[in-house]
N, C-alpha and C positions, 0 to 999 in steps of 0.2 A: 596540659589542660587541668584546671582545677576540679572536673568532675570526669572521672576516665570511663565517665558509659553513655556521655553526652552524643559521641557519636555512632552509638549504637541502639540509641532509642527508638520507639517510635511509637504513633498512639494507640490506644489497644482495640480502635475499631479498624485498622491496618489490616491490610492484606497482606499476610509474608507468606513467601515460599522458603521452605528449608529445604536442604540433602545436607545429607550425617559428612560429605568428607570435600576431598578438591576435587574439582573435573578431570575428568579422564581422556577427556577429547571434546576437541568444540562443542559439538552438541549439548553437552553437560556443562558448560559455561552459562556464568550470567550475564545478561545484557546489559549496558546502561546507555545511557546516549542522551547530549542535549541539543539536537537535530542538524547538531555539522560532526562533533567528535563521538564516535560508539568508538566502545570498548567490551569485549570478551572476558569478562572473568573467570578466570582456571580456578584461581586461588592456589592455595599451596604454602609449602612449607622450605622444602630444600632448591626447587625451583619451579618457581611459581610465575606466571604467564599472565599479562594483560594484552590479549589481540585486540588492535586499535586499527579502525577505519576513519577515515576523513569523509564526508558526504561528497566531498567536492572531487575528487582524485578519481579522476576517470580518465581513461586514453582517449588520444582522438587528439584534434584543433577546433579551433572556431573557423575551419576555412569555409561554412556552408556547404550549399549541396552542390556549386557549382561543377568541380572537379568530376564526382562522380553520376553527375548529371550528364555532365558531356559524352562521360561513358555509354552512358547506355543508348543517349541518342544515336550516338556514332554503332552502337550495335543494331539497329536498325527501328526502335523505339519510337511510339512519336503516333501521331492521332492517324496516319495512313494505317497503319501495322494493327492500332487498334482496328481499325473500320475490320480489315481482316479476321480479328479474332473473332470481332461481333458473328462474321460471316459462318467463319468454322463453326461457331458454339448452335449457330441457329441449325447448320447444316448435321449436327451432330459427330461432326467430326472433330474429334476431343485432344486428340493425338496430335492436331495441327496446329489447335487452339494454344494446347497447351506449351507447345516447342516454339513457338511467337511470343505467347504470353510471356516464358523466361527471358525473354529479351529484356521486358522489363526490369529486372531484378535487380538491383544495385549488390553491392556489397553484403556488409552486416553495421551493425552499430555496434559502439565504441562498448568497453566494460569498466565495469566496477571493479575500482584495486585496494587488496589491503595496502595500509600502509605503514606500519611500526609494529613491532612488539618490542613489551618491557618487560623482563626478567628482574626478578629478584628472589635474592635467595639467603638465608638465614646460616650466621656460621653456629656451631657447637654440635653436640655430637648427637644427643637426643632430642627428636622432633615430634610432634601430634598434629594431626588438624582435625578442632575439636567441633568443628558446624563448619555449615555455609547458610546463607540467608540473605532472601532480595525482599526489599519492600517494595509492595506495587503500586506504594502511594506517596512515599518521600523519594525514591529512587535511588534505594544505600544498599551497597551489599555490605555487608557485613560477615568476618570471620574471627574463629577465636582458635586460637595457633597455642601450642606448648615448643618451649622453644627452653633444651636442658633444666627445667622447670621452674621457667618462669610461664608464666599465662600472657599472653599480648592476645591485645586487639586490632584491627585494623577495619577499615571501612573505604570504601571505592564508590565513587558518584562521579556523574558527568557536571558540571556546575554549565547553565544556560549563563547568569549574569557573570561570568568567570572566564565565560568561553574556555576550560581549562577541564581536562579529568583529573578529579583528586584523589588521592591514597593517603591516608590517614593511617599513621599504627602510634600505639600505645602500650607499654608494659607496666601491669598492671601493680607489680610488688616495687618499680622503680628501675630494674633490670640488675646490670646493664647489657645488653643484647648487642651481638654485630650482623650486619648484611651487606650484599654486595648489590648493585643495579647496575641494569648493561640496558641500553634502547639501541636497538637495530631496525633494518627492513628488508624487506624481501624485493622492495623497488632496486634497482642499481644507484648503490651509494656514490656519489661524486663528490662528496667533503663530508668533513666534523669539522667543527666550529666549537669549540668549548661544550655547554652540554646542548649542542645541536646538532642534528643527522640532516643533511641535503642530498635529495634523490631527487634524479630524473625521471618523468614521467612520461610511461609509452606514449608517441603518438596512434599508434595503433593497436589493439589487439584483437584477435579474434577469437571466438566463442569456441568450445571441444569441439563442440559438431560442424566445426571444419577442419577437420584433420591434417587437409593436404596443402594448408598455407605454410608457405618455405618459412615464413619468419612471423610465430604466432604474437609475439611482443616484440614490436618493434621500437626500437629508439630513434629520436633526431639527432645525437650528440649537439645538443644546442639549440641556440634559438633560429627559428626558421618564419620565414613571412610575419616577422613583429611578436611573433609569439612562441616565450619559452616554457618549456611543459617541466618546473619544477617545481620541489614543494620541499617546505622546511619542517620536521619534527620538532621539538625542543622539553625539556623538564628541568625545573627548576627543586633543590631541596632546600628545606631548613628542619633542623635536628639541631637538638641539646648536645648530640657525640660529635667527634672528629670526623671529618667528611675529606677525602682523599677520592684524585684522579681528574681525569677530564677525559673531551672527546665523545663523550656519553656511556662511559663505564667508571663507574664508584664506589667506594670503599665507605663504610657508616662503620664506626668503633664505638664505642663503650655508649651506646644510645640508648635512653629511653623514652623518645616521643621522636617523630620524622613523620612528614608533612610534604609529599610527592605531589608536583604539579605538573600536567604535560600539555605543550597546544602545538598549534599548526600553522602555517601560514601557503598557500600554494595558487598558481597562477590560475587553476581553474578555478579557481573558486574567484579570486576576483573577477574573473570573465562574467561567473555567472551571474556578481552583485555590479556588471557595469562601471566597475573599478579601474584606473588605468593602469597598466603593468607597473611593475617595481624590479629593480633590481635583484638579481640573487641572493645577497649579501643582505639588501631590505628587507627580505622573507626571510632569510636566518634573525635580522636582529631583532621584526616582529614579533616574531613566535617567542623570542627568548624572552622580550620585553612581557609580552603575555601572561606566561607560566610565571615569569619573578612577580610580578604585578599581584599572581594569584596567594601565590607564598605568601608576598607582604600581609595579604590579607587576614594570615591566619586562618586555621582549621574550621575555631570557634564560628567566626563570621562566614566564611565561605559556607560552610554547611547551613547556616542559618538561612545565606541567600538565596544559596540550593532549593533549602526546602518550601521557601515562603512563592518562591518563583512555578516551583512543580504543584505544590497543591494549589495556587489558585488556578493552574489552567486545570488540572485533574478534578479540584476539587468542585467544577459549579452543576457537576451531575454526579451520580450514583446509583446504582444497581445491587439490592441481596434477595437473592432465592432461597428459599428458607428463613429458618432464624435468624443463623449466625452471620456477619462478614467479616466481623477481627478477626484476627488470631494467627499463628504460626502455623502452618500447614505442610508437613512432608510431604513430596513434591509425590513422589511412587507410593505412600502409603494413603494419602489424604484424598488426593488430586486423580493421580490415572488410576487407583484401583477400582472405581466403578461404585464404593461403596457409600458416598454422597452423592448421587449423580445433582443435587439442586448447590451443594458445595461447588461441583465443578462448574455448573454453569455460570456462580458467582466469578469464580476466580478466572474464569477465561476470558469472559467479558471485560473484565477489571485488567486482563494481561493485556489484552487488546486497547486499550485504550491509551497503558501504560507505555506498549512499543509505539504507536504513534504520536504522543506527545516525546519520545525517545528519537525518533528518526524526522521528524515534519518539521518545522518551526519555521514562523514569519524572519526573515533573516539570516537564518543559520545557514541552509545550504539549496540543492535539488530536492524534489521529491522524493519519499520514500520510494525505494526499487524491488525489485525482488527478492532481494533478503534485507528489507529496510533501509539501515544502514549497518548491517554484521555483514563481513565477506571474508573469510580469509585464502580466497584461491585466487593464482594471479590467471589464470583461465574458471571462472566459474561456470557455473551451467546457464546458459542462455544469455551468457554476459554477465548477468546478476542486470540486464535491461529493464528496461519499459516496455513491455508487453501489451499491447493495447486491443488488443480483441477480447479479452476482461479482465488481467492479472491489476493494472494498473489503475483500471476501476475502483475494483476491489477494494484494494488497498483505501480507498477513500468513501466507501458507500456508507458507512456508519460514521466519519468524522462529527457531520451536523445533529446527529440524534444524539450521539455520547458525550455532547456539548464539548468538542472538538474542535468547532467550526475555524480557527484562526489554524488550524495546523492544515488546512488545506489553500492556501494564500501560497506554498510551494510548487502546486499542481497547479494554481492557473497562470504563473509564470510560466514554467514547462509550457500549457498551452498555447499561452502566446510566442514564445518562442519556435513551437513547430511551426506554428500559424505562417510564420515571417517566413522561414523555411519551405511549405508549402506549397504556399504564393507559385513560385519560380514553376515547381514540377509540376501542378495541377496544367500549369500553363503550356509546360514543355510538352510533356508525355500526353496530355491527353484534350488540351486546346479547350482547356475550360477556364471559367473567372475563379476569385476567391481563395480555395488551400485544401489542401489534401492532407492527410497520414495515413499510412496503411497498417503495418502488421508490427511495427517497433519502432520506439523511436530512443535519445538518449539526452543527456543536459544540453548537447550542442544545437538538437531541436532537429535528427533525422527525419527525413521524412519519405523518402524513397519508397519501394519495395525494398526487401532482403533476399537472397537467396544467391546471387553470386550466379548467377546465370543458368543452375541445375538442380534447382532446389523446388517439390511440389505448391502448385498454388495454393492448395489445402490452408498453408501456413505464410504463404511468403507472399501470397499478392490478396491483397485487402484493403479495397477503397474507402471504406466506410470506418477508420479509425480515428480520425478527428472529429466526425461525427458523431461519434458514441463520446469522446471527450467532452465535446459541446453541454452535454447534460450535467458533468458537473457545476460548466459556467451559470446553467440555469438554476440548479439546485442550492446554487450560492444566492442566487436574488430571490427564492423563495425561501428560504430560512433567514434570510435578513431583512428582505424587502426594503433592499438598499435599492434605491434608482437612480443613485451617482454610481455604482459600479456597473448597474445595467447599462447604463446611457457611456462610458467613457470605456469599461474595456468589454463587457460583455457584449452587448451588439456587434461590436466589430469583429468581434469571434464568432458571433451566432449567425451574423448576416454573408460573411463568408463563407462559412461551410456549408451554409443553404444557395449562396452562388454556383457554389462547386456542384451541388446536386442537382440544380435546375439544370446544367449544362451534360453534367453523366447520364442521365436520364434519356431515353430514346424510346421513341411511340413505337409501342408492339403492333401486330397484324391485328388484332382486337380496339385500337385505339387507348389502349390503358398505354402511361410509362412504365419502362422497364431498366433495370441495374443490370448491364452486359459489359464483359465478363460479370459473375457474381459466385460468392463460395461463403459455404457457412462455416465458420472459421475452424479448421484443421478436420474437420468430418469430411468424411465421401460415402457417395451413393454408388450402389451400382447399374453401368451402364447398358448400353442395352447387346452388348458383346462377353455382358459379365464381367466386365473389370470394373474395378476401384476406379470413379471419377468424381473429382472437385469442384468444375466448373458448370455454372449452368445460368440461370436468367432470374433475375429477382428473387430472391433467398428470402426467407420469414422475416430474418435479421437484417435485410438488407431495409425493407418496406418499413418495419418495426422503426428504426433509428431514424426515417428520411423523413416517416409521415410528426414522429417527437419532434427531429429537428425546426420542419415546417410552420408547424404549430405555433411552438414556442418561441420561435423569430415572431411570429403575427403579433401575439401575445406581447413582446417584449417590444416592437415598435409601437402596440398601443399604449403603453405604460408608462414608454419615454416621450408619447406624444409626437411622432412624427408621423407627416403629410399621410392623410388618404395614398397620396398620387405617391407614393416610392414604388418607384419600380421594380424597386425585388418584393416586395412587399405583393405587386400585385401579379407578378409570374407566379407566384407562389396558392395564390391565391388560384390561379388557373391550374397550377399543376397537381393539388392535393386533392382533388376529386377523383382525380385519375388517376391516384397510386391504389396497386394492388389490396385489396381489402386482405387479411387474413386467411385460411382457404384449410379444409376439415380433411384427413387422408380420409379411404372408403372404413377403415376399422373408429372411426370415429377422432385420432389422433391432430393434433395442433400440423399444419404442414411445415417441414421445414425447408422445402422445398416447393416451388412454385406447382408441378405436379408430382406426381405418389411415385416417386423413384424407392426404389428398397433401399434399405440402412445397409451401405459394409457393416457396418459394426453398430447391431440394437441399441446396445448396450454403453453407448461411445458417452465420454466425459463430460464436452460440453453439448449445456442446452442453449444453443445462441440464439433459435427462435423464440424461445420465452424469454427474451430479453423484452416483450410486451406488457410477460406480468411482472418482471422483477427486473432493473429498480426502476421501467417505464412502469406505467399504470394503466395501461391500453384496455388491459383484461382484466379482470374483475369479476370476483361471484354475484357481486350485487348490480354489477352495471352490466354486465355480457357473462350471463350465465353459460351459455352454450359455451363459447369462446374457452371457458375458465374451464368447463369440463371437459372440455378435448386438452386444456395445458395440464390437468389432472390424469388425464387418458396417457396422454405423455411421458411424464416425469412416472407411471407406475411402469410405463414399458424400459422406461430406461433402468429401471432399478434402483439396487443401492449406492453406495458411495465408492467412489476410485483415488480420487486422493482429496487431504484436503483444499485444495479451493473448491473443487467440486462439490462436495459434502455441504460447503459453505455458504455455495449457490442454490444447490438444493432444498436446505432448511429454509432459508430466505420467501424462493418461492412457496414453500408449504407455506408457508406463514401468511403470506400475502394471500392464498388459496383455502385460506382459514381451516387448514389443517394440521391442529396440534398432536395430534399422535406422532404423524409421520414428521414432523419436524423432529420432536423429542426422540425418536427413533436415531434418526439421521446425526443428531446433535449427540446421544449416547455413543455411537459407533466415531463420531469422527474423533472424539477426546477419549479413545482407548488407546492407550500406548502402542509407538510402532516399535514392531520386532523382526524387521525383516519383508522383504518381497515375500507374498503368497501365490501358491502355485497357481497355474493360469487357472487353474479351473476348481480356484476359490469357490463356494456357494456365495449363490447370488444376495445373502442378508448380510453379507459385510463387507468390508473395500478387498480388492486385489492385493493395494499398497499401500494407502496412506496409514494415517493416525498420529500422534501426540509424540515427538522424542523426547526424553531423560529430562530438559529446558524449558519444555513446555510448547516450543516450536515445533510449526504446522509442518509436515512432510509431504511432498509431491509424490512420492522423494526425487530428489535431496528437497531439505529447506525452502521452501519458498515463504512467506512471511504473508500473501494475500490469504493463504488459510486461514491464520490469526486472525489479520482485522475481519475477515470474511465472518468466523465465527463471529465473532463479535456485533458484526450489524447483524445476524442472522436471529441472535438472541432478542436483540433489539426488538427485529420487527415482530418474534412473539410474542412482544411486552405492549407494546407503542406503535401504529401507523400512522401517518397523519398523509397519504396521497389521495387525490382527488377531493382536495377541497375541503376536508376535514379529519377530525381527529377517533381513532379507532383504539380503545384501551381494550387490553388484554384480548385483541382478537385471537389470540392463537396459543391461550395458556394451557399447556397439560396440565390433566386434572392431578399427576403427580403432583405438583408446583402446588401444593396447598396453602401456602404463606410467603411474601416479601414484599420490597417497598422498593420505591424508584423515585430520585428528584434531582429535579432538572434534567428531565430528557429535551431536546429540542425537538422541536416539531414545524414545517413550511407552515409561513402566514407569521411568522415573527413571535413564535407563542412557546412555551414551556410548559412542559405537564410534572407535577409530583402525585404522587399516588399508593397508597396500601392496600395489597388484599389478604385476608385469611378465613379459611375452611374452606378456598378457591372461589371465594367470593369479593367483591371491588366495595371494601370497607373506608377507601379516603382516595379523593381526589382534585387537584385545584390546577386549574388550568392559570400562566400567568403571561401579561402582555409584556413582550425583551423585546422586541422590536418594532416598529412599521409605528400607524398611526389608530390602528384599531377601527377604521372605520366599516370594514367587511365583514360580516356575520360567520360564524364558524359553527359548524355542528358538529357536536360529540356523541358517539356513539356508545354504548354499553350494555352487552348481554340483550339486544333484541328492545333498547331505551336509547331515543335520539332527543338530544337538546340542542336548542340553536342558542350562541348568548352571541353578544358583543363584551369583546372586552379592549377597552379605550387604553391610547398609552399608560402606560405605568400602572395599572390595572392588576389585579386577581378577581379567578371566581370561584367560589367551592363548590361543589355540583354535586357532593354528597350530603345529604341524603337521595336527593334528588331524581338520580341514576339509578337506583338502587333499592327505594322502597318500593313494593309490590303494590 
């Protein structure tokens, strides 16, 4: 290249993260990803490490639930077996309840596999690695390597328009430098192809927390029912030196510029894009086609396309706390030492945003999972699944406010996908209309229970998981106020999961409906024997999601304009008067249970019942003060933080309960670095276990990635609300927060806010019209000042001074 620091620039209002050396272990990797290929960056000098995941490389088939459907039926399964359990749970017989109820239980869902690593390693005899460095705004890592004393550069990006991860190096004096590359995998290899790797991919695997399955990854050796479970790696180079070998290990001699491209091609993945199979040999010449495609392109232009493609989806919002947001920032010196804390809030928001435009994208692949798209265990912890009683949420609650919105276009595929899936078992197991999901689901669109016959309901039997999914479909037609996605795939999403409810639902002794079995997701109460029990009869969380769901079916048939006289429309219509209103324990606390059963554990992670104030809007200080004060009453008995997602939920609702101390609290404590599991009997002002590792990634522990985006909506809703009908700035700013600025936040009703404040005061703000057609009045809120405007398409308003003069 004619300027050797072109691909290590960036602008100097740029977010970078540094560390002084190469990683030491995954965690201390950098991420890249452009929402099918992530890659791990080590870095390094003598052998140096890019851990590569494919979004799409997951075990399992497309065979549906049918198979495992039969199973359970044939285990005794099925709306008789319910009616019995209804019996047991009424009768308090928990023991009966529960040993029927596992009947339900299917299997597990499928896992996330790594799939490649590339080695490269530098010949001569003396080495340095002189930085490492991720930008959270171009998406380059960048390293500066001594290598016998020459200086080289290199640089590592996922390219979107490329579909390719690139590796970029440079010697800076001219060289000439030698390196080796080797791309392997940890899947079982079945060919090389020139510089291509072909693996088979499990049909099966199962998660640690089944120990005593005979064959935790299993293979088909081939294709089986239409469907062959391979995938092709491939890398293409071009270098100025002599290039030696094949098979996918290579010899680079007297070089001083190389230009590494690597892609993928694999049958899940065309499954998931409705693609029709290809041959083996088509996925080997795919991928190679790909990666040389990317070559041809050049460093120069590839990086160009890279970067113009990531900052305009990164670029159309922005968040700085404080003065600063450019600059190079050491990760352990800048970042987790505690001594910016309005720094750190910058740059996690900013991280947050950066992994989901990194793992999401319209096209690319699945939804982000539990560790986005980074895995590198061919068993990870909990699959590395979809988690849907909130992990999966999560992961998308801040998409549309971080003007993200198109990177959640993944997740409502996913949802249609269960949806289809559903159908079947709502119908089988429990003789209702519509679709169901419970407690996990996978790309192939699970939708069973999980539990494998002997696993607690706590976790593994949960009706109400398509239903809490339903609110992203909704939260997409209010932030775009689109009414061709309401009317063609949201309704038929919304109108079915409100099917499925109308039918679970059964009249208590009271005349109210009730959710039987019900369990607030992984907590138990103790019973009246004193044991740990799960099960019981209309949960906080159960009411909370059925009365949202309801609703907003009503809502969304008004808006598409369909008949008075719909039928579900008007069950609906009869059934939501009767659902359980919210209910106060005697100590004044939010119930999470239908009556005042005691907490196993006070202190326990999640809060599923305030899923009313966060991210429903049920509860509200302004709208149900009492309500808001017992989720206050709540969230102070539950404490501090346990891991991060937790933390992440917890800030969230502070925010919405217009509680900035204890947000800022909770948001201080969950980006302190983790160093370890803390003994049980931690004090109660800070987590057991979570916090921030080496990467910047959220810990459960291990890794789980909803922390991330979690913080990151959480930050959000300190900044910006816009639920129930209008727009809330700065409800929830600590008065530490004395200065920064925000543009292009999104906000429901098809509206965008920019804004400044300093001396913790709201010095500039312009609300502007992105979508719909502006004909509904919107009121903004500010410091105890409401304004109502219209603002018509294409519109802005400034409302400073406005807000703001005394």
């Amino acid at each position: 290249m004619n300027n050797p620091e072109f691909f290590l620039q960036h602008d100097p209002a740029d977010l970078v993260l540094s560390w002084p050396g190469a990683a030491r272990q995954w965690v201390e990797a950098a991420p890249v990803g452009n929402g099918r290929l992530g890659a791990m960056v080590f870095g390094g000098v003598r052998r140096a490490r890019w851990q590569i995941n494919d979004s799409t490389v997951w075990s399992g088939t497309p065979a549906g639930p049918g198979e495992q459907l039969a199973e359970v039926l044939a285990a005794g399964a099925g709306p008789e077996r319910l009616a019995e359990i209804r019996a047991a749970i009424r009768a308090e017989d928990y023991r009966r309840a529960e040993r029927l109820l596992m009947s339900f239980e299917g299997r597990y869902t499928q896992s996330y596999l790594p799939f490649a690593d590339l080695w490269i390693s530098f010949g001569g005899e003396e080495h340095a690695h002189l930085g490492r460095t991720l930008s959270l705004d171009n998406g380059v890592v960048a390293e500066r390597i001594g290598v016998d004393g020459h200086r080289v550069r290199r640089a590592t990006w996922a390219s979107r328009p490329a579909n390719a991860l690139c590796i970029a190096l440079e010697v800076e004096d001219g060289g000439p430098i030698d390196l080796d590359l080797e791309l392997t995998s940890p899947l079982r290899e079945v060919l090389r192809s020139g510089a291509a790797v072909g693996v088979e991919i499990p049909v099966d695997g199962a998660p640690p927390h089944e120990p005593d399955v005979a064959e935790p990854l299993r293979y088909a050796d081939g294709p089986a029912n239409g469907y062959d479970p391979f995938g092709a790696v491939a890398l293409a180079i071009d270098t100025d030196g002599w290039l030696i070998g094949e098979d996918g290990a290579y010899s680079i001699r007297g070089a001083s510029r190389v230009l590494i491209t690597v892609a993928s091609s694999t049958a899940p993945g065309d499954h998931w894009h409705g693609a029709e199979p290809i041959s083996r040999d088509a996925h080997v010449r795919r991928a190679l086609d790909t990666a040389e495609a990317a070559t041809a392109t050049g460093e120069r232009r590839l990086l160009a396309e890279h970067e113009a493609d990531l900052r305009d989806l990164l670029g159309g919002a922005e968040v700085t706390i404080g003065r600063r947001r450019g600059g190079v920032f050491d990760v352990a010196d800048d970042v987790l030492s505690g001594k910016d804390e309005q720094l750190t809030a910058t740059v996690i928001t900013q991280l947050g945003r950066y992994l989901l435009a990194s793992a999401s994208r319209p096209g690319g692949g699945p939804p982000a999972n539990l560790q986005g798209i980074w895995n590198d265990r061919l068993r990870p912890p909990w699959s590395s699944n979809y988690t849907i009683n909130i992990n999966l949420e999560m992961n998308y609650w801040g998409a549309w406010q971080a003007g993200l919105g198109a990177c959640d276009e993944p997740l409502i595929e996913l949802i249609e996908r269960v949806a289809e899936n559903g159908a079947p078992v709502a119908h089988s197991l429990y003789d209702a209309r519509g679709w169901v999901a419970h407690h996990n689901t996978d790309p192939w669109g699970w939708a069973l229970p999980v539990g494998m016959g002997h696993s607690n309901p706590s976790w593994a039997i949960w009706m109400m998981g398509g239903v809490w999914l339903c609110q992203h479909v909704w939260e997409r037609y209010e932030f775009t106020q689109d009414t061709d996605f309401l009317r063609e795939r949201g309704w038929p999403l919304l109108s079915g999961s409100a099917r499925f409810c109308l039918d679970w639902l059964v009249e208590g002794e009271d005349g109210l409906l009730d959710t039987i079995p019900s369990t607030s997701p992984e907590n138990l109460f103790v019973g009246p024997n004193g044991e740990p029990e799960s099960l019981s009869v209309s949960t906080g969380m159960d009411m909370a999601l059925i009365c949202a769901l309801f609703t907003r079916t009503l809502a969304a048939a008004e808006i598409i304009g369909l008949d008075d006289e719909d039928e579900t429309c008007a069950e609906i219509r009869r059934a939501l008067p009767r659902l359980r209103a919210p209910g106060l324990t005697a100590d004044g606390r939010l119930r999470e249970w239908s009556v005042d059963h005691r907490d196993q554990d006070p202190q326990h992670r999640h809060m599923s019942h305030l899923v009313a104030v966060h991210p429903l809007d049920q509860i509200d200080p302004q709208t149900t003060p009492q309500l808001a004060a017992a989720a206050m009453a709540t969230l102070d008995s539950r404490g501090h933080g346990a891991m991060g997602w937790s933390w992440s939920w917890k800030i969230a609702l502070r925010a919405r309960l217009a509680q900035p101390a204890a947000a800022r609290t909770m948001l201080i404590e969950a980006t302190r670095p983790f160093d370890g599991d803390a003994a049980e009997d931690a004090p109660v002002d800070g987590s057991r276990w979570g916090g921030l590792l080496p990467n910047l990634f959220s810990t459960h522990p291990p890794f789980q990635i909803d922390g991330n985006y979690g913080l990151m909506a959480g930050v959000l809703e300190m900044l910006v609300q816009s639920h129930g009908g209008g727009i809330r700035i700065l409800p929830a700013l600590p008065e530490q927060w004395r200065e920064g600025s925000c543009r292009g936040l999104r906000c429901r009703g098809g509206l965008a806010v920019d804004l400044a404040w300093r001396g913790g005061s709201l010095t500039e703000l312009t609300v502007h019209r992105v979508s719909g057609d502006g004909d509904q009045p919107v009121t903004v809120q500010y410091g105890g000042r409401t304004r109502e405007l219209r603002v018509p398409a294409g519109s802005a308003a400034r409302l400073t001074p406005c807000l703001t003069d005394a």
